[in-house]
TORVOPA-26299 format. One record per residue (C-alpha): z, y, x. Coordinates in steps of 0.5 Angstrom, whole numbers, plus 2048, in hexadecimal, padded with zeros to 3 digits. Layout:
# residues N
ZYX
...
//
This chain:
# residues 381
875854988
87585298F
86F857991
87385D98D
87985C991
87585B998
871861997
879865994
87B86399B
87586599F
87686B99C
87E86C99D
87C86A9A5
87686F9A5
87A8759A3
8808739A8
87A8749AE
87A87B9AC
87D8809B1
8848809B2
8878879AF
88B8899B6
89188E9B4
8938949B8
89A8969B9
89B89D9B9
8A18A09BB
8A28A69B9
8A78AC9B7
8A78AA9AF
8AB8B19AD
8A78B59A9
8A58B29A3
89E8B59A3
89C8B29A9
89E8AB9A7
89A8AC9A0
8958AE9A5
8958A89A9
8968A29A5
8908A599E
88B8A99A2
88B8A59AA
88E89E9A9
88989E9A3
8838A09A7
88489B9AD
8858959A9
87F8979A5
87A8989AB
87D8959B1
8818909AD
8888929B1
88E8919AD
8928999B0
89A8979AF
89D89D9B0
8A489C9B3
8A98A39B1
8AD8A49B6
8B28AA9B6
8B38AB9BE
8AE8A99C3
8B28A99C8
8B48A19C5
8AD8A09C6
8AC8A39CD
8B289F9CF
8B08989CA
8A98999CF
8AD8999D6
8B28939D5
8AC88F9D3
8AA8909D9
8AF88F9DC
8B18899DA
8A98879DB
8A78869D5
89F8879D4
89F8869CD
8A288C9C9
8A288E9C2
89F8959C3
8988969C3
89889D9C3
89C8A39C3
89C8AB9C0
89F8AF9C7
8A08B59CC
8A38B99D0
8A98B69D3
8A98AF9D0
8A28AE9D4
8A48B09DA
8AA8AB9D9
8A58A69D7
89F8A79DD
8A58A79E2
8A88A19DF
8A089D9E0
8A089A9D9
89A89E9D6
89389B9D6
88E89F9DB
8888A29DA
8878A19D3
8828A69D1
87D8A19D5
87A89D9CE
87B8A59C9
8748A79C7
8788AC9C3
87C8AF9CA
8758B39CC
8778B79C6
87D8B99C9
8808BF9CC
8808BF9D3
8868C39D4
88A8BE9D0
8898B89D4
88C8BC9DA
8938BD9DA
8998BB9D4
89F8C19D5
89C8C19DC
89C8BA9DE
8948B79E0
8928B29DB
88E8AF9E0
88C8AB9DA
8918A89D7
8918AA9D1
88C8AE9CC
88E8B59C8
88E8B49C0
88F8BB9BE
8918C29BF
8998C59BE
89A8CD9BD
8A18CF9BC
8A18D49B6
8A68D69B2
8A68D79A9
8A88DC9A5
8A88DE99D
8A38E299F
8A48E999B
8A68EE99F
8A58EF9A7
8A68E99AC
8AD8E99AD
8AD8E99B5
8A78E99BA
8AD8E89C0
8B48E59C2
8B78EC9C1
8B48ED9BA
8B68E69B8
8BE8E89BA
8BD8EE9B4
8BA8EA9B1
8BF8E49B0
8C48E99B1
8C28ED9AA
8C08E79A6
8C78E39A7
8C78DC9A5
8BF8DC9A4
8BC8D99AC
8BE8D39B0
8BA8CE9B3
8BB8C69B5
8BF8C49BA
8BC8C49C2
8BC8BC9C1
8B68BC9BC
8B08BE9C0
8AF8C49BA
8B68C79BD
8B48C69C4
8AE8CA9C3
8B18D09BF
8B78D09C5
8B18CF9CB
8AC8D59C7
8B28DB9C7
8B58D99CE
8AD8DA9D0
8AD8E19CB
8B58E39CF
8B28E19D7
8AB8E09D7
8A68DB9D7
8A48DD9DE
8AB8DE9E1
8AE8D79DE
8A78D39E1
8A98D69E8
8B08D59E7
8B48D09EB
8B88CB9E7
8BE8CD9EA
8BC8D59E8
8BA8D39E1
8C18D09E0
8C48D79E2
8BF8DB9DE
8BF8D69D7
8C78DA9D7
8C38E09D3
8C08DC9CF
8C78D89CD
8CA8DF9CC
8C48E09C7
8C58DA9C3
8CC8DA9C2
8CC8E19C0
8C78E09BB
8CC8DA9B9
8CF8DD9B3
8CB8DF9B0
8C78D99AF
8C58D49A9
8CD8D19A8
8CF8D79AD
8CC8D29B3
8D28CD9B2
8CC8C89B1
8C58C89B2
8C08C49AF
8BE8BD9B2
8B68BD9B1
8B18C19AF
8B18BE9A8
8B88C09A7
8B68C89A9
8B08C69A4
8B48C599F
8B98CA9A0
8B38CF99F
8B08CC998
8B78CD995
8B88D4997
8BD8D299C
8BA8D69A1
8B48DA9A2
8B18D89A8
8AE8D19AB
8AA8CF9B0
8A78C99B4
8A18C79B9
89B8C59B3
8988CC9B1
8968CA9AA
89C8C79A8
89C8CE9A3
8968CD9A0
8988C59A0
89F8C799C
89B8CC998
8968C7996
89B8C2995
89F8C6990
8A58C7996
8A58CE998
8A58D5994
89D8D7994
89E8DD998
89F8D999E
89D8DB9A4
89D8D99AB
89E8DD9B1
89F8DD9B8
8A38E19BE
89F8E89C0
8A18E59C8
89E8DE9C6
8A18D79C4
8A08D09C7
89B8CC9C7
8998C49C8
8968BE9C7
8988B89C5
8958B29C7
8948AA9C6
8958A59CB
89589D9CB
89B8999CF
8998959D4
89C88E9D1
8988909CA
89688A9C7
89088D9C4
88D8939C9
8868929C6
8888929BF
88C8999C1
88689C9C4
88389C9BF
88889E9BB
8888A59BF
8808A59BF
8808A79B8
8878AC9B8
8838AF9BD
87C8AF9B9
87A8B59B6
87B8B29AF
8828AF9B1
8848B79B4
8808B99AE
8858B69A9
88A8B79AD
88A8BF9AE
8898BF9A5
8908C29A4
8918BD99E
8918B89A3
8958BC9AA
8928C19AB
8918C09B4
88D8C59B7
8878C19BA
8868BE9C2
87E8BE9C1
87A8C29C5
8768C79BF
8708C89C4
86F8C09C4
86E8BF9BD
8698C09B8
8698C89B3
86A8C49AD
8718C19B1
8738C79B4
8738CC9AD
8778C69AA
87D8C69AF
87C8CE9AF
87E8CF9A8
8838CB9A8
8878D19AC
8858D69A8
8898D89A4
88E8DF9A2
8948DA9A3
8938D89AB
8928DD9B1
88A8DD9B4
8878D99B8
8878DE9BD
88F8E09BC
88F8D99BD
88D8D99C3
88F8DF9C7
8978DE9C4
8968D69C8
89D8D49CC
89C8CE9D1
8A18CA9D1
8A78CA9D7
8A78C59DB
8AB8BE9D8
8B18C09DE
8B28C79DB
8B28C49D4
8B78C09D5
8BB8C59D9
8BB8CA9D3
8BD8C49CD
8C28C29D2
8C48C99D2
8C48CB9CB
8C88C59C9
8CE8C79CE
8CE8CE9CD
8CC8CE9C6
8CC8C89C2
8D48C69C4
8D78CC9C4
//
């Protein structure tokens, strides 16, 4: 009976010298159902099973509390913080590089980074990356439709005959949410230019925005609730255009209709299309905090998102449907045709329409100049 008991605990402190299960926590915007499913049942069940990591996804609904929870730890120097990694771009890391709180050079241990394209490892809405963060995926702004009949606009001036003859039956989410921000930056780029914003001073920009303001505020009554509210994220318009409240929808995922399509969500006539000028496109990107408590833990975390498997699973539309950040020319035939079929389909704009109707991202100044505008021209009155 000694013995069986010696050899149970033998057994018990033998099992307890096996590798330590390290948790991750990711912090990350947690607004779309399909993308959490995603994360918690497809990738924090593939790492614990291959690298023996525990993925915690923390939802946040603002990354700016984040942005801001990163740089008062570093104030009050604390160098073990609670953020192993985070889901960001544009401004908010510009905010954070400034701030000094992000770990540098973290591709230097990525196998998979070889694979990547090279001009995403540049520059994020024109701020050099200088390593501090590795791209995650692709972002084209498109809009959706019922698909029956023509496109409903091409252009700011069809949209305005457009909303004014279909009363009731348009809107869009409020600047505030990232969705809304892109639709008000993408029609004053249709209204200005592209090229006339880039070269514009802040100053000149603030002036010239005026033709813009007049626009929205014109289009206003004749908006989803005659424009006296909008809705407060892209879930909501989402929404909306399930129910048949409205007729239109938008948002940065490219095949977010074959998604919805699959998912039973939207009409099956659903159809994705773009302005004839162009709509915006980006990255986004993952970056680890300085103080993070597991930095190898999160590399590894980001070496398989950014894997051909991890962006495989990633781009299937029952999963989120991102447009990969992997070079097509670096992977193998077989690799390639999987990720091309994925974005083939009578639902989404061609690959090629893609690429010629790309908008790059203004400056996070010039963003912020016309988020600011919107609201106190168009949001308050």
């Amino acid at each position: 009976m000694k013995k069986f008991i010696v050899g149970i605990l033998s057994l018990v402190i033998l099992g307890g010298c096996g590798k330590e299960e390290k948790k991750v926590n990711m912090y990350m915007w947690g607004g779309s159902k399909e993308i959490n499913k995603f994360m918690d049942e497809v990738i924090a069940v593939n790492l614990e099973k291959n690298e023996n990591i525990k993925l915690n996804r923390v939802p946040i609904s603002n990354i700016k509390d984040t942005v801001n929870k990163l740089i008062v730890e570093k104030q009050a120097g604390k160098t073990s913080g609670s953020v192993d990694l985070i889901w960001i771009n544009g401004e908010n890391f510009k905010e954070l590089k400034k701030a000094d709180v992000l770990e540098k050079n973290i591709g230097k241990n990525l196998e998979n980074l070889k694979y990547v394209k090279t001009s995403t490892l540049e520059k994020d809405f024109g701020e050099p990356i200088d390593g501090y963060e590795i791209p995650w995926g692709e972002a084209q702004f498109n809009f959706i439709y019922r698909g029956t009949g023509k496109i409903p606009f091409k252009n700011y001036m069809e949209l305005m005959e457009y909303v004014k003859s279909n009363p009731g039956k348009f809107t869009y989410p409020e600047v505030n949410n990232f969705t809304g921000s892109a639709f008000v930056r993408n029609i004053a780029i249709d209204i200005l230019g592209y090229k006339n914003i880039e070269n514009m001073s802040e100053k000149e920009l603030e002036n010239n925005l005026q033709i813009v303001w007049n626009y929205f505020n014109e289009i206003k009554p004749y908006l989803w609730r005659e424009g006296n509210t909008y809705p407060e994220s892209e879930g909501k318009l989402d929404t909306l255009y399930e129910n048949g409240e409205v007729d239109v929808t938008m948002g940065y995922t490219l095949n977010k209709v074959t998604s919805k399509i699959t998912a039973g969500q939207y009409p099956n006539t659903s159809k994705s299309f773009l302005l004839e000028k162009g709509t915006l496109f980006n990255n986004h990107y993952l970056a680890i905090p300085a103080n993070g408590k597991n930095k190898l833990e999160a590399e590894k975390v980001i070496d398989y998102l950014i894997s051909s498997e991890g962006q495989l699973l990633k781009q299937e539309p029952k999963n989120w449907g991102d447009l990969t950040i992997l070079d097509m020319d670096m992977l193998n035939e077989n690799e390639r045709e999987k990720f091309k079929s994925l974005v083939e389909n009578d639902h989404l704009p061609s690959m090629d329409q893609l690429k010629e109707r790309r908008v790059k991202e203004l400056s996070p100044e010039k963003l912020l100049i016309i988020e600011k505008g919107w609201n106190n021209n168009v949001g308050k009155i």
